[in-house]
Phi, psi and omega in degrees: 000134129289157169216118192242171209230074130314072176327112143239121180279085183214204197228020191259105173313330190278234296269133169301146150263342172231145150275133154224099202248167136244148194221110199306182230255345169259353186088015156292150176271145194240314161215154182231156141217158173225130157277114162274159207311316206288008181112317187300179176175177212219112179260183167202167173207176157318346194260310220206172217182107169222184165072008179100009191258124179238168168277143181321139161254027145232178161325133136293199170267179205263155165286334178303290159348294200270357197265343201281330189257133170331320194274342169287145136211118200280143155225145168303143137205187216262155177325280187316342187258318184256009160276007132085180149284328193285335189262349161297290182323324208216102162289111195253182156235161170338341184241017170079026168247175238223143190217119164290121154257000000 
């Protein structure tokens, strides 16, 4: 497994500004979350999905790749920073439905 950090550097108010996927050994996402300026996000996984956030319907790039354009800045980290970022992000209730922070 990988697991990445992504810094995107922009002006969009809609748009996450931090990424974080895991990703099996082909770069496929396996889970995402994106985080926006204002603290919310929005995750994903195979089963669910909220606030709009899904997973790549390819591979991702390489870190070097995404690293190439100016507005990324990509990093390796580790199972543990994203597992987390994922138990912050993402919330069930008792009866196993799913809550946006």
């Amino acid at each position: 497994m990988i697991y990445l950090e992504v810094d995107w550097c922009h002006t969009i108010a809609v748009d996450p500004v931090k990424l974080y996927s895991e990703l099996d050994d082909e770069l496929w996402e396996l889970r995402k979350v994106e985080v926006y300026a204002d603290g919310t996000a929005g995750y994903a996984d195979a089963a669910r999905s909220t606030r709009g956030t899904k997973l790549s319907i390819e591979p991702l790039p390489s870190i070097d790749d995404i690293a190439a354009d100016p507005q990324f800045r990509p990093r390796e980290i580790s199972a543990e920073d994203f597992e987390s970022v994922w138990q912050r992000f993402t919330v069930r209730t008792d009866d196993g439905t799913d809550v946006e922070r």
